[in-house]
C-alpha positions, 0 to 999 in steps of 0.5 A: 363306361367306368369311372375314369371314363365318366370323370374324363367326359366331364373335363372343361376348362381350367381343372382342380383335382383334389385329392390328386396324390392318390392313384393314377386317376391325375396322370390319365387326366393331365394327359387327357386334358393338358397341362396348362389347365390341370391343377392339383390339390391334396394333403402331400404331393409328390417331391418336388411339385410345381408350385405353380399348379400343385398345392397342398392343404386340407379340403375341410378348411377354405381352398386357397384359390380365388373365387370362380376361379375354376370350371370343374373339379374332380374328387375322385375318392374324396368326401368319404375322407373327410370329417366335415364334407360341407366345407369342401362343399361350400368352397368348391361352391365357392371356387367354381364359376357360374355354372361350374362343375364337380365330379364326385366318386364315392363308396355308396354306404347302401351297396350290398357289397357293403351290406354284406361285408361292411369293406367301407367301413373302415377307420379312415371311411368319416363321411359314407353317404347314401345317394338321398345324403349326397345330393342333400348335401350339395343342393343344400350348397348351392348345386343342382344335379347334372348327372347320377350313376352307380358302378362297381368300385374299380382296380384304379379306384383302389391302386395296392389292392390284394385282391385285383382279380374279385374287380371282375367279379365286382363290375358285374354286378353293373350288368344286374344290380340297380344303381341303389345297391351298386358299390359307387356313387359317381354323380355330377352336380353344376353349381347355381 
């Protein structure tokens, strides 16, 4: 199962993907899951969105949605991004229904891809987390862990690549590598 897989599974509901401007990731989910029930939330959208299901804002300051008002959210590529990811967090607390869920892909800060060649740690890379860090963060806000995996990191997971062809390469590492030192944290955490 790869990434896109693993977060098509976890759909119910009415949908936020935030941080839906980037790769294909949001086409695969609308298609998947509809229209009616997918919304989208970044800090620039596509010209001419509907304002109806798209919003644009910062996920590090509180998400202009009701309280409970969304079953799932996705944020695919997300929290390393942020400069204070427990405010995401909290909100998505905040945003979700009772027994609502988030589904999070991010670079694994002790992958040893990244212990060798240090590819996460880039300027616009604010907030790497080790698994123990990730689910820290959110339990601490009210979640509890549904579902943890690690992969490889992914052509879809970064679309533009200069290099698609060391993906290969890469998703082997699924076959021998324990979760710990795999590329990806892809964990679900249900809130309380």
């Amino acid at each position: 199962m790869n990434r896109v897989e693993y977060i098509l599974d976890k759909l119910n509901g009415n949908v936020l993907d935030i941080g839906c401007y980037a790769c294909t990731l949001h086409k695969v989910i609308l298609k998947k899951h509809g229209r009616n029930k997918v919304y989208g939330f970044d800090i620039e959208l596509e010209k001419g969105a509907s304002k109806k299901y798209y919003k644009i804002g910062s996920a590090e300051k509180k998400l202009p949605y009701k309280a409970n008002e969304f079953d799932t959210i996705i944020a695919g590529e997300l929290i390393e991004h942020l400069k204070k990811p427990e405010i995401f967090v909290k909100e998505s607390n905040r945003i979700l229904k009772k027994g609502g869920v988030v589904v999070i892909t991010t670079p694994n800060k002790t992958s040893l891809i990244n212990r060798i060649f240090h590819n996460n740690e880039t300027p616009i890379h604010f907030s790497l987390f080790t698994w123990d860090e990730l689910k820290k963060l959110f339990v601490s806000n009210g979640f509890e862990v549904v579902d943890y995996s690690a992969m490889s990191y992914d052509i879809e997971s970064s679309e533009g690549s200069d290099n698609p062809w060391s993906f290969k390469v890469r998703g082997l590492s699924d076959y021998f590598l324990p979760k710990s030192l795999r590329e990806e944290l892809v964990v679900t955490f249900r809130k309380k």
